[in-house]
N, C-alpha and C positions, 0 to 999 in steps of 0.2 A: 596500505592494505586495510580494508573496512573487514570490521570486527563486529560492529552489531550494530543492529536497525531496530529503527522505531517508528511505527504504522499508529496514524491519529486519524480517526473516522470522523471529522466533523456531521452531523446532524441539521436539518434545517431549522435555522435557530425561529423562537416563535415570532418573533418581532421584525425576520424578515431582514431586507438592507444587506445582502451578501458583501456590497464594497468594503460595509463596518466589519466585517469578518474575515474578510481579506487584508485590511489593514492592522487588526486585531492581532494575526499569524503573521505577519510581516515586521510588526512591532516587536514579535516574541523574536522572530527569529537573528532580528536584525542586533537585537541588545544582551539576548541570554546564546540563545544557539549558536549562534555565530561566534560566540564568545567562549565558548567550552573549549577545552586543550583536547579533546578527543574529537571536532568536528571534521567532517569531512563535506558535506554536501547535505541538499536536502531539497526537495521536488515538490511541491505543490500541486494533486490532480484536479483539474476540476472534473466533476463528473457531467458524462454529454448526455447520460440518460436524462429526457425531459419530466419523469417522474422520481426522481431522484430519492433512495433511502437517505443517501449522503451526501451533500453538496460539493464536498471538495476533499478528499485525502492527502494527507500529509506521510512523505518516504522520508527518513533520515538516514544517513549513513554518515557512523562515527566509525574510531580508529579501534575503539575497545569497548567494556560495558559500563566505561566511567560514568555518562551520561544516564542509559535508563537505571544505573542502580544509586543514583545522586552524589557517586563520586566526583567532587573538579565543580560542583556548583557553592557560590560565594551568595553570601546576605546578598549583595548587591543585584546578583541574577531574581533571589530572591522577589526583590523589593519592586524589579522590574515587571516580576510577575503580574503583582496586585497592581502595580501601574497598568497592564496592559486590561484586567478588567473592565478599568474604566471606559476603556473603547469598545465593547462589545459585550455587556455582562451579561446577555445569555449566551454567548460562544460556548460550546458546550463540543468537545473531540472524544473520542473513546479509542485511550491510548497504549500503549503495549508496547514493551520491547522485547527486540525478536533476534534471531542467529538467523543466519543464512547455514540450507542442509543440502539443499543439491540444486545444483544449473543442470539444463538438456543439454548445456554444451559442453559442461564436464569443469568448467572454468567461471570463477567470477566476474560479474565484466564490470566491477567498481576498482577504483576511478574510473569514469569513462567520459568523452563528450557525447550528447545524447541529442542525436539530429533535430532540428526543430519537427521535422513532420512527423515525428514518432507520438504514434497513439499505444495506450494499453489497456489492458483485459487486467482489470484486476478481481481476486477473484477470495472469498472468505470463507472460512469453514470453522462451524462448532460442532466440536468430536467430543461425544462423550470418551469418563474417564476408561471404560471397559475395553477400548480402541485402544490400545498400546502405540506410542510413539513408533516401537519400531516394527508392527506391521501396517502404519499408514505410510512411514516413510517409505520402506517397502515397496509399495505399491503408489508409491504416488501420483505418478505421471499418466495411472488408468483413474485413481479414486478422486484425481481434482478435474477429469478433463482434459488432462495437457494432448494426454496421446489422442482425442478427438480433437481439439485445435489444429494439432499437426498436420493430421488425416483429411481436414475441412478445408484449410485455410490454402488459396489456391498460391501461384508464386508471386502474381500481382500485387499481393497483399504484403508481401514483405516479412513475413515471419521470421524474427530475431532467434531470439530466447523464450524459457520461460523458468523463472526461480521459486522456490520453495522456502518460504520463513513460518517457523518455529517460534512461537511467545514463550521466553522465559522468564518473565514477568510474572506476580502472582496477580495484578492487575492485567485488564483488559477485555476484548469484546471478543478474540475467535484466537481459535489456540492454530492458527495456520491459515496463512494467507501466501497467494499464488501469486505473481505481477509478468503476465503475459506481453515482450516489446513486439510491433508492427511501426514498419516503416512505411508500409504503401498506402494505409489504412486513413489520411489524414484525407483525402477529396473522394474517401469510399468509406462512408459515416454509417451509410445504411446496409451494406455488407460487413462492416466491424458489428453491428447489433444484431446481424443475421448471424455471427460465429456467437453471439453473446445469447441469443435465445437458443442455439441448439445446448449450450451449457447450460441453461438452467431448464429445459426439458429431461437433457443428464442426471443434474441435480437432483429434479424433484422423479427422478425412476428409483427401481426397484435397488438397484446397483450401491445407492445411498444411503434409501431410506430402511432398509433393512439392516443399517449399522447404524441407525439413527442421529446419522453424520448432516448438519444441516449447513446448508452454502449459496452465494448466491454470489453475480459476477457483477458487474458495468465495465466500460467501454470510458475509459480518461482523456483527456493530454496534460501534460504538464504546463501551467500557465507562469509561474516564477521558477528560477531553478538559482539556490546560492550555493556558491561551491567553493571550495578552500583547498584546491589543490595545490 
């Protein structure tokens, strides 16, 4: 049963060479993450948006919060760290660890097998402190979009789930992030960005910005997926 996740926004590094950054994350994962007693899986997105804030996001899912609070890591994960520098020194992720607070299905769906044609909607949000955790959780499935997703997305498209993580982390980049699954969505790239621009027309309304909630979506697949079930 996964216990806590952790969301790594990689940024487009200045020098370019995404393979080196792909290698860079595959280094880490292969020698440190994979190596945690709390791992479960961990998912690679690339993003399809062709202007991309992020080039690639990184999901974890571990068994508990051994991992993002540095319980269970050894010098040796350590030392692998600074090793992995060397392949990518400006790799630069902005990273967070998160709870999972509610699915639309009612149900977690980690462990899972997760079909190759699955695309997703992920989706970030930075809430000021005056937003109380429990009235955005509250309302979440209106103030992230989900319940337009749902109401847009026709049946072709496959609409899965969609989950809600919480950073409890004092590090990172958006205190709530959204990960929208679609199964149909994988040979209709340009109707997955047509549910992605009505979200961030959502986004930037009145509905938002008058709680000065700022968010913004793309449109993924996962390109590695290591799993240790």
């Amino acid at each position: 049963m996964a216990g806590a996740f952790v969301w790594n926004f990689f940024v487009p590094p200045p020098s370019g060479d995404l393979p080196k950054l792909v290698e860079y994350w595959f280094y880490v994962g292969n020698h440190v993450v994979n190596h945690h007693p709390d791992f479960l899986a961990t998912h690679l997105h690339k993003n399809l948006d062709p202007n991309p804030k992020f080039v690639y996001v990184n999901f974890g899912i571990f068994k508990t919060d051994g991992f993002i609070s540095g319980r269970g890591r050894t010098e040796d994960m350590r030392r692998v760290m600074m090793e992995a520098r060397k392949i990518k020194e400006d790799a630069k992720g902005l990273m967070g660890g998160f709870v999972e607070v509610a699915v639309t299905t009612g149900k977690s769906p980690y462990p899972y097998e997760r079909p190759s044609t699955a695309r997703f909607i992920v989706s970030n949000f930075t809430v000021p402190d005056d937003v109380s955790s429990e009235d955005f959780e509250a309302n979440w499935q209106d103030w992230t979009g989900v319940s337009l997703l749902e109401k847009e997305a026709s049946p072709d498209m496959g609409y899965v789930y969609s989950a809600l993580y919480r950073r409890v982390t004092p590090h990172g980049p958006y205190r709530y992030v959204v990960r929208s699954e679609f199964t149909g969505l994988h040979d209709k790239h340009e109707a997955g960005f047509g549910l992605v621009g009505k979200l961030r027309d959502y986004f930037g309304s009145e509905a938002l910005t008058s709680k000065k909630i700022e968010a913004d979506a793309t449109m993924c697949s996962v390109v590695i997926d290591m799993q240790k079930y």
